[in-house]
C-alpha positions in Angstrom: 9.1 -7.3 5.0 9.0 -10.9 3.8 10.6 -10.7 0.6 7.8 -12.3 -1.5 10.5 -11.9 -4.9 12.5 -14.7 -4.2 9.2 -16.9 -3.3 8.3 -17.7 -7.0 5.3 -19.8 -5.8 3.7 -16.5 -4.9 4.6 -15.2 -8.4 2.9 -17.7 -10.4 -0.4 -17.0 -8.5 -2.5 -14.0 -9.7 -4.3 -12.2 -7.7 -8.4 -10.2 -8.3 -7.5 -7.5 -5.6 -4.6 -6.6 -3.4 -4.7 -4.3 0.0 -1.1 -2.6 0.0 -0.6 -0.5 3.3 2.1 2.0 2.8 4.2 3.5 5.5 5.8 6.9 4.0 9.6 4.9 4.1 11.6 3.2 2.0 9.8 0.1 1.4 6.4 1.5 -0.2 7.9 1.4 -3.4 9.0 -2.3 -2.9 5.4 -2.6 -1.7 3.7 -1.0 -4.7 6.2 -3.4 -7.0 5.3 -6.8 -5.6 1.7 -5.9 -5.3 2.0 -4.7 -9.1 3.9 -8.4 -9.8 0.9 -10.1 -8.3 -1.9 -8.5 -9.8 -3.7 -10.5 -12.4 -3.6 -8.0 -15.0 -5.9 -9.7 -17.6 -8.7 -9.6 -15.1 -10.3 -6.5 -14.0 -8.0 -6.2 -10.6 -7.1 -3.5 -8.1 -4.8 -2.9 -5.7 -6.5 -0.9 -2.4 -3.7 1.5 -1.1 -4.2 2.7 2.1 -2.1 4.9 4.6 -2.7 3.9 8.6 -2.9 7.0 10.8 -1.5 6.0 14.3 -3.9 7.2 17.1 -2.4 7.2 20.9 -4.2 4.7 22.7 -5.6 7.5 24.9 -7.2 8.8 22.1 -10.6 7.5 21.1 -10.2 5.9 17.4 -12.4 7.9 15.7 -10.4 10.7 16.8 -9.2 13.7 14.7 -5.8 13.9 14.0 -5.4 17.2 11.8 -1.5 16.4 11.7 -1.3 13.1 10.3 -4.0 13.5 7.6 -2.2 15.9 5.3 0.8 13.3 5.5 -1.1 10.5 4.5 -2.4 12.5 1.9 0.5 13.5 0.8 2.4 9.9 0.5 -1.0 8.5 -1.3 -0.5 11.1 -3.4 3.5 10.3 -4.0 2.0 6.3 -4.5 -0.2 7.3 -6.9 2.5 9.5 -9.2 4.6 6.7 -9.3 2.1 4.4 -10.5 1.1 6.2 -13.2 4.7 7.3 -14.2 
């Protein structure tokens, strides 16, 4: 992860709307933060969290993957506590 902290030209733009992907390790919460930092807050902004389910290449992509969807539900889920704690 590029650490966009220590890049204050990045800090002193503001963004409209931010697309945050998120993992499930360590560094979502470093994620959530610098997309939070970057967020014009005096505009109505949003940051679009979203959680990539890997399908195996032999797999079409459209395919069902009843395993990896309550995981990704459950770390969206951890995302959004935090946010709002």
């Amino acid at each position: 992860m590029i650490n966009l902290l220590n890049k204050k030209s990045y800090l002193k733009t503001n963004f409209n709307s931010i697309l945050a992907v998120v993992t499930g390790n360590e560094n979502d919460e470093q994620t959530i933060r610098i997309a939070h930092q970057l967020i014009n807050k005096s505009q109505n902004s949003n940051i679009y969290i979203i959680y990539v389910i890997k399908v195996d290449r032999h797999l079409p992509l459209d395919a069902s993957v009843p395993l990896s969807t309550p995981r990704g539900e459950e770390i969206l889920t951890g995302i959004e506590s935090m946010i709002l704690h």
